[in-house]
C-alpha positions as CSV (number, residue, x, y, z in Angstrom):
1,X,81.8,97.4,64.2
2,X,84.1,99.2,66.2
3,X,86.4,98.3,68.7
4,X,84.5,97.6,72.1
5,X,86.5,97.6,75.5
6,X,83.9,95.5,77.3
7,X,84.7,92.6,75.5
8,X,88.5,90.8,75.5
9,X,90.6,88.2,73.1
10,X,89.0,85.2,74.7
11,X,85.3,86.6,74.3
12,X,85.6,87.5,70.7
13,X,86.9,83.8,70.3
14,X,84.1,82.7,71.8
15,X,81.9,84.6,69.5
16,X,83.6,82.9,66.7
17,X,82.5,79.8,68.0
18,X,79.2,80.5,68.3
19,X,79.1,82.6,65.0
20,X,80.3,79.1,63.4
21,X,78.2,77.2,65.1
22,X,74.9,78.9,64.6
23,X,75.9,79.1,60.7
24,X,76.5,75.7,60.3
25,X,73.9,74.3,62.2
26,X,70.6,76.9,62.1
27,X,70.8,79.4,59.1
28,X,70.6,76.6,56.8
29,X,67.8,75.0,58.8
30,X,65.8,78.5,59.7
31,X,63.9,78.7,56.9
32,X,61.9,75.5,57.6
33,X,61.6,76.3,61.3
34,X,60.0,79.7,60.5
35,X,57.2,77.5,58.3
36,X,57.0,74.6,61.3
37,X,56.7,77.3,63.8
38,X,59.6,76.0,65.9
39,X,63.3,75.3,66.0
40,X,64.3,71.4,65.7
41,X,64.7,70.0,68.6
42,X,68.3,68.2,68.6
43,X,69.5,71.9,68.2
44,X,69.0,72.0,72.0
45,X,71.2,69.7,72.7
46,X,74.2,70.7,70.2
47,X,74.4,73.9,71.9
48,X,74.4,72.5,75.2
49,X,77.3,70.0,74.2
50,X,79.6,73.4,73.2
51,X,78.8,74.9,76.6
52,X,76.4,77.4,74.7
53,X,73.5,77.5,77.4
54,X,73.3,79.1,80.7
55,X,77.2,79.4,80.2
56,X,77.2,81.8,83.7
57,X,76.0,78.4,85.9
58,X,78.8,77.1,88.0
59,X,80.8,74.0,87.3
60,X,79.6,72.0,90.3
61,X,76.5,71.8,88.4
62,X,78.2,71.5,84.9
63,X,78.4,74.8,83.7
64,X,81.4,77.0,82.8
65,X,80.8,79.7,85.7
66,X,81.4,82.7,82.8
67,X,80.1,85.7,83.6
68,X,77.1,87.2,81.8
69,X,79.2,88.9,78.7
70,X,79.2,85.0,77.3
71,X,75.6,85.1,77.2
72,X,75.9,88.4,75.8
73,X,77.6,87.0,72.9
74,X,74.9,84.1,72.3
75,X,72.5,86.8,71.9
76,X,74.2,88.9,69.9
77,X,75.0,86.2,67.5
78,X,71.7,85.1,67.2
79,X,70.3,88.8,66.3
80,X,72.7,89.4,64.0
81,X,72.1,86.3,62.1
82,X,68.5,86.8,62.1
83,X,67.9,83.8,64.6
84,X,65.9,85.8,67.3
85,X,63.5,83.1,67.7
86,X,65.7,80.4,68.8
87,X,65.0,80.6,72.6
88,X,68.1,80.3,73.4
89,X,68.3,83.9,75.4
90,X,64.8,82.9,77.0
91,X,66.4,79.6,78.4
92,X,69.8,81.0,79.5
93,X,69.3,84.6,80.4
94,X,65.9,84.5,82.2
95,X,64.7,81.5,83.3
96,X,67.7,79.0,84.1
97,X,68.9,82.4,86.3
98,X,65.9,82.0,89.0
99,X,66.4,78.2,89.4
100,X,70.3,79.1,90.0
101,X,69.5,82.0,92.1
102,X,66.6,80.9,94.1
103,X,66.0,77.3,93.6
104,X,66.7,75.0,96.3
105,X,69.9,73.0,96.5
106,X,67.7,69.9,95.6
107,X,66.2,71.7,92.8
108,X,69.6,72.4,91.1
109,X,71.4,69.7,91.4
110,X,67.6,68.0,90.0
111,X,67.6,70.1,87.0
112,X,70.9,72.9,86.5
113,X,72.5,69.8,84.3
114,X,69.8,69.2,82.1
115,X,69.6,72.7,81.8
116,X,73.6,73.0,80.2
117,X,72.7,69.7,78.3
118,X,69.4,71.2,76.3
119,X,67.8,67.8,77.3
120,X,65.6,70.5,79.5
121,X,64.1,73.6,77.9
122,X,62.9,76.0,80.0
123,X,60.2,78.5,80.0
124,X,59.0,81.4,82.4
125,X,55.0,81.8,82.6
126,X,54.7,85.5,83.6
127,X,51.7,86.8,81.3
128,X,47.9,86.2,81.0
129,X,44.8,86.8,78.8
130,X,44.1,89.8,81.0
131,X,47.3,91.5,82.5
132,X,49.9,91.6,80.3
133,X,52.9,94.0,81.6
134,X,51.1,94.2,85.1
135,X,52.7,91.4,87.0
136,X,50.7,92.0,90.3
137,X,47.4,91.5,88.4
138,X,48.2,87.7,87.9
139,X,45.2,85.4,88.5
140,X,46.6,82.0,88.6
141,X,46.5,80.4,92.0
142,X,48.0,78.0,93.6
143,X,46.8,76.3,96.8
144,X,48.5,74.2,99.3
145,X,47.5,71.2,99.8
146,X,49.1,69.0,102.7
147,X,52.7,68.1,100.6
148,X,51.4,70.0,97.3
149,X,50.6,73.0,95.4
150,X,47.4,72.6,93.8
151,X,47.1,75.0,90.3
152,X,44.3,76.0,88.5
153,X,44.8,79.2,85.8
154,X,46.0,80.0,82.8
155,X,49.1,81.8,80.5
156,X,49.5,83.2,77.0
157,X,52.4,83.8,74.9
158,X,55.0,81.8,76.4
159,X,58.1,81.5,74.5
160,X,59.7,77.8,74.7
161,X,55.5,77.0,75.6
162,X,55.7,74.0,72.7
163,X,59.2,72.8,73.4
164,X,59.8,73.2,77.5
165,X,60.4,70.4,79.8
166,X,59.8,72.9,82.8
167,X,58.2,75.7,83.0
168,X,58.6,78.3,85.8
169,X,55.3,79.9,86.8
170,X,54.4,83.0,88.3
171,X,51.3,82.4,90.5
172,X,49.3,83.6,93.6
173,X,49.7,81.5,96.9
174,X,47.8,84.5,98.5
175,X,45.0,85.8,96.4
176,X,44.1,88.7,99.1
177,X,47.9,89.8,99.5
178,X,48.5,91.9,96.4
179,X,52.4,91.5,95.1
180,X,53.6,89.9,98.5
181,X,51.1,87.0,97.4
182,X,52.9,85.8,93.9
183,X,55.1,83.4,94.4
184,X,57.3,81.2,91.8
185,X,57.0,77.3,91.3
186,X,58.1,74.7,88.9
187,X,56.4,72.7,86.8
188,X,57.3,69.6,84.9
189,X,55.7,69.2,81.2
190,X,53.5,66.0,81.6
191,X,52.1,66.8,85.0
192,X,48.5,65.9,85.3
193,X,46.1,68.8,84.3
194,X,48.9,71.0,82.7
195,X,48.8,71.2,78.9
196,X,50.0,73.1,76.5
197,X,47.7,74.5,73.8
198,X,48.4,75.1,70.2
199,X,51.3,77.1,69.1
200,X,50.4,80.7,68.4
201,X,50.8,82.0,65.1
202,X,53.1,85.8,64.9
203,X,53.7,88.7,63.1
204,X,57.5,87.6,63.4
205,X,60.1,85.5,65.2
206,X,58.1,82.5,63.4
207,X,60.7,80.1,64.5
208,X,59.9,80.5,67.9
209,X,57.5,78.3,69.4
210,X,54.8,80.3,71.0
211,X,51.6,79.3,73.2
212,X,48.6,78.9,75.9
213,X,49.1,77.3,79.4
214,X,46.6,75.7,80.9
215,X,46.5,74.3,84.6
216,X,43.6,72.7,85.8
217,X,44.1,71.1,89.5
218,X,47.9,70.8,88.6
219,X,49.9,69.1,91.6
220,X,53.6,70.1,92.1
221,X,55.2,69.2,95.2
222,X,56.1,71.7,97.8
223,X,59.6,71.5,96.8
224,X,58.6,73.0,93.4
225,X,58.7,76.3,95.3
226,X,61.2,79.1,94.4
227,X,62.8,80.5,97.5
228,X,60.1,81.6,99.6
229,X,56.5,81.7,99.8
230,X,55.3,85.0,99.0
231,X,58.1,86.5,97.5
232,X,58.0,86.1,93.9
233,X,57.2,89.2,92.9
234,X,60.7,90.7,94.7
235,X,62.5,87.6,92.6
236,X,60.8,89.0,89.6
237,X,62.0,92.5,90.2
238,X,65.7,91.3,90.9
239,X,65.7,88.9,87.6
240,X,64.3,92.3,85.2
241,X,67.2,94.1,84.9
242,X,69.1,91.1,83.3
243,X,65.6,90.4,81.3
244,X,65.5,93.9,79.8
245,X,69.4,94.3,79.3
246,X,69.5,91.5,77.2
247,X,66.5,92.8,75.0
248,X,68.9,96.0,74.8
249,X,72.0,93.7,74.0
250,X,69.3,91.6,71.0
251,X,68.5,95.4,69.9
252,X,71.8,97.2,69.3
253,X,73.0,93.5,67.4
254,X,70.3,93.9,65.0
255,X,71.0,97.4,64.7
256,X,74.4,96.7,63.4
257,X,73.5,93.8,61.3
258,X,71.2,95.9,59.6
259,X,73.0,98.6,59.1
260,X,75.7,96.8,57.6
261,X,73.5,94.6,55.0
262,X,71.8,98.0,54.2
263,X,75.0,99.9,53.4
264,X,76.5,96.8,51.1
265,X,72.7,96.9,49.5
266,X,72.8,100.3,48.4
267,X,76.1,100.4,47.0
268,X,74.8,97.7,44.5
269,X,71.6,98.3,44.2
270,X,70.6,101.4,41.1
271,X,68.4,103.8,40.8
272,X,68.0,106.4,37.7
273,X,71.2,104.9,36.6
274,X,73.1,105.5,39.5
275,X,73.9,103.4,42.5
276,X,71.7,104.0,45.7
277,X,74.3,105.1,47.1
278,X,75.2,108.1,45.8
279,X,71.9,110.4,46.6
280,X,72.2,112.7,49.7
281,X,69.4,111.4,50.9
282,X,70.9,107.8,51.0
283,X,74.0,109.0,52.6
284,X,72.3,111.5,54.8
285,X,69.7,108.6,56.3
286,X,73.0,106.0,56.9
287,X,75.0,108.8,58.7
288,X,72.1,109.8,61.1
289,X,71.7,105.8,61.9
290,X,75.6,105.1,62.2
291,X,76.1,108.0,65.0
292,X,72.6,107.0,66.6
293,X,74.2,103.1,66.9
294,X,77.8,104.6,67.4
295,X,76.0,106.6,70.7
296,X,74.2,103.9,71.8
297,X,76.4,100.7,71.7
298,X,78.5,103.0,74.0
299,X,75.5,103.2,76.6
300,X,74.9,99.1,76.3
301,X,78.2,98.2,76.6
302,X,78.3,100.3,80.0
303,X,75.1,98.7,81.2
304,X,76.9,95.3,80.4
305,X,79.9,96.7,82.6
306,X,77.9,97.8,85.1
307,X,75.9,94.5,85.2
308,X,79.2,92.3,85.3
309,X,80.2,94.4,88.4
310,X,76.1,94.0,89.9
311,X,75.4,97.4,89.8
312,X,72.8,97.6,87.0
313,X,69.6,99.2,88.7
314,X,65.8,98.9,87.3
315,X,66.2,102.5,85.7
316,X,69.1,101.8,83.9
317,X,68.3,98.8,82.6
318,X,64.8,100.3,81.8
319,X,66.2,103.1,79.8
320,X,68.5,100.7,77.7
321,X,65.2,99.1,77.0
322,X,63.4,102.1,75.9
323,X,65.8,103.6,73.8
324,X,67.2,100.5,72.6
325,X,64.4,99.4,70.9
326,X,62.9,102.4,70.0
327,X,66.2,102.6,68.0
328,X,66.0,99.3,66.6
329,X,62.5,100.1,65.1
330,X,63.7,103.0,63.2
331,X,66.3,101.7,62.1
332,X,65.0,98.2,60.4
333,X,62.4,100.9,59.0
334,X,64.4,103.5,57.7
335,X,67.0,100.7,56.3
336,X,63.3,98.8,54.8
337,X,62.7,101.8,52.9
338,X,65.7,102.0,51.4
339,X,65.8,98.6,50.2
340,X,62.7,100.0,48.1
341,X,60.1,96.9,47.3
342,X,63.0,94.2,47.8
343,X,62.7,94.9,51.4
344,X,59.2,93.7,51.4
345,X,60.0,90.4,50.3
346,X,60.0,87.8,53.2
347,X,63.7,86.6,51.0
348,X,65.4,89.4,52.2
349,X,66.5,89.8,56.1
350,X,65.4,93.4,55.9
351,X,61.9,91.7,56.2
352,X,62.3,89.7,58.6
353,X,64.2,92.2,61.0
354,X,61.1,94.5,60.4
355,X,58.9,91.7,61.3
356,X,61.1,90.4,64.2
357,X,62.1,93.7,66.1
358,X,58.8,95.0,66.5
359,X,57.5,92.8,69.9
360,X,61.0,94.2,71.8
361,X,59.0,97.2,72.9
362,X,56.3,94.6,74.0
363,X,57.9,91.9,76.1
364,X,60.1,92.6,78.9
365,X,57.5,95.6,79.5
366,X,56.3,97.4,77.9
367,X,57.7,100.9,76.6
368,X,55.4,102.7,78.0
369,X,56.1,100.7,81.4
370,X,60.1,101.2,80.8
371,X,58.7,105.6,80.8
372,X,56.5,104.8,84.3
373,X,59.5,103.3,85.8
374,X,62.2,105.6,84.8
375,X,59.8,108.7,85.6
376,X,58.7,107.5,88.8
377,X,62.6,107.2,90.1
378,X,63.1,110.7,88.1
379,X,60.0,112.5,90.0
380,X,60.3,110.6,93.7
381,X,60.3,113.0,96.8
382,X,64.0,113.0,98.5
């Protein structure tokens, strides 16, 4: 990898923590989680004791107060090992952010620590059976109730749904008021009426625990509430950006890890007598994907700049999305292929990056959402 000018000394030795950490204590391990269907759960809590969750939350509620480029590094780490599932990106780059940035001072100082500590895992309950990327379409509701909230709905594919402590739902308080009726509450795992069903079986990230939500008159106290009544849907669409840059940031790691396995591959692996390596074709399909990745690490890494200094807008981060992933794709394909039949085999990493990458132009939105967004701001009258 070359040289990259949004990162400093003390962030690269931060990455070799994590790099070491994640080596010793879930490469050896990840096999066994990808067959149990989630990670273990004292993992949690190592990270959180070497300040590896949620490192951007202030120290008066524990945290290191770093800004996002730590988180960055988590990610990147865990792509490039080939730990995508771990949740740890989910916890510390979406959902801890709206407890920081809209919870109450009673809801922080109730759960921010807990948070750092991995004794709470977090999840965010955006999708359902029947909307998918269409946010303002949700049909969960929740009702006041003199002190309470009173929900009754359901989610699906919730990452962290096995595993959380608290899960942040997206809901209606307003069924009649379109997107200025979602709002955002907390919920605690073990309230009355709210279970969890079975963890859903993928075509990848198998380590990742997956599932249902189901509420059925679940109480949460008025508290529970995210910032204001009513305006969950505007939270939502100040948390994206972040959401879909880090998808970007997961992408381009992968990208490089790939990449780099795939060149040392062919320059062992023969063919006809001859290393892989040496055909045209080889070195003509490695080139193409270098100066692709070479162009578009430059465009992340400016969208991480930008985001450091707050001025990462919805299109930008939209169009790292898009052509982040679309990138990825090609290139765990193009690298699959030439790994030949080997790169079939679930053994290799080329497999499961194939397997793994292929939901990043699902979540988040869609691609075909990032192209509505990014043409919408492209054809808008002046």
């Amino acid at each position: 990898m070359t040289l990259r000018s949004v990162y400093l000394e003390e962030h690269e030795q931060f990455r070799n923590s994590v790099r070491r950490f994640l080596e010793t204590e879930a490469v050896p391990y990840h096999g066994q989680w990808e067959k149990e269907g989630q990670i273990d759960r004292i993992l949690w809590n190592k990270a959180g004791e070497h300040g590896f969750l949620a490192p951007t939350v202030p120290e008066e509620y524990g945290g290191v107060g770093v800004d996002f480029r730590y988180n960055a590094i988590v990610n990147e780490e865990c792509w490039r090992l080939g730990l995508s599932g771990l949740g740890f990106t989910l916890h510390s780059d979406i959902a801890v952010p709206y407890i920081l940035n809209h919870g109450s001072a009673y809801l922080k100082d109730k759960y921010l620590p807990g948070c750092l500590s991995g004794e709470i895992v977090t999840a965010i309950a955006m999708t359902e059976p029947g909307t998918g990327s269409d946010l303002q379409g949700v049909k969960t509701l929740a009702v006041r109730d003199g002190d309470d909230y009173v929900i009754n709905g359901s989610k699906t594919f919730i990452t962290n749904g096995q595993q959380a402590d608290l899960v942040i739902l997206v809901c209606k308080t307003d069924a009649s008021a379109g997107a200025q009726g979602i709002s955002l509450l907390l919920v605690e795992a073990g309230t009355p009426g709210f279970e969890k069903g079975t963890n859903l079986e993928k075509i990848g990230m198998k380590a990742q625990d997956t599932s249902e939500l189901f509420f059925q008159d679940v109480r949460v106290p008025k508290e529970n509430l995210l910032g204001e009544e009513g305006n969950g849907f505007a939270y939502l669409m100040e948390e994206l950006p972040q959401e879909r840059l880090n998808i970007a940031i997961g992408a381009m790691a992968t990208c490089d890890s790939i990449l780099e396995q795939t060149v040392a591959y062919v320059k062992e692996r023969k063919a006809f007598g001859k290393a892989i390596a040496s055909f045209q074709n080889t070195q003509f399909k490695l080139a193409e994907l270098d100066a692709k990745i070479t162009a578009m690490r430059v465009f992340v890494d400016h969208c991480l700049a930008l985001h450091i200094e707050g001025k990462l807008t919805t299109v930008m981060a939209s169009k790292a999305k898009l052509l982040t992933t679309e990138l990825q794709d090609q290139v765990v394909d193009e690298c699959l292929q030439l790994h030949g039949g080997y790169g079939y085999m679930w053994e290799y990493p080329i497999a499961r990056a194939y397997a793994d990458s292929r939901v990043q132009r699902i979540y988040g939105g869609t691609s075909e959402v990032m192209k509505l967004i990014i043409g919408r701001e492209l054809l808008k009258a002046e």
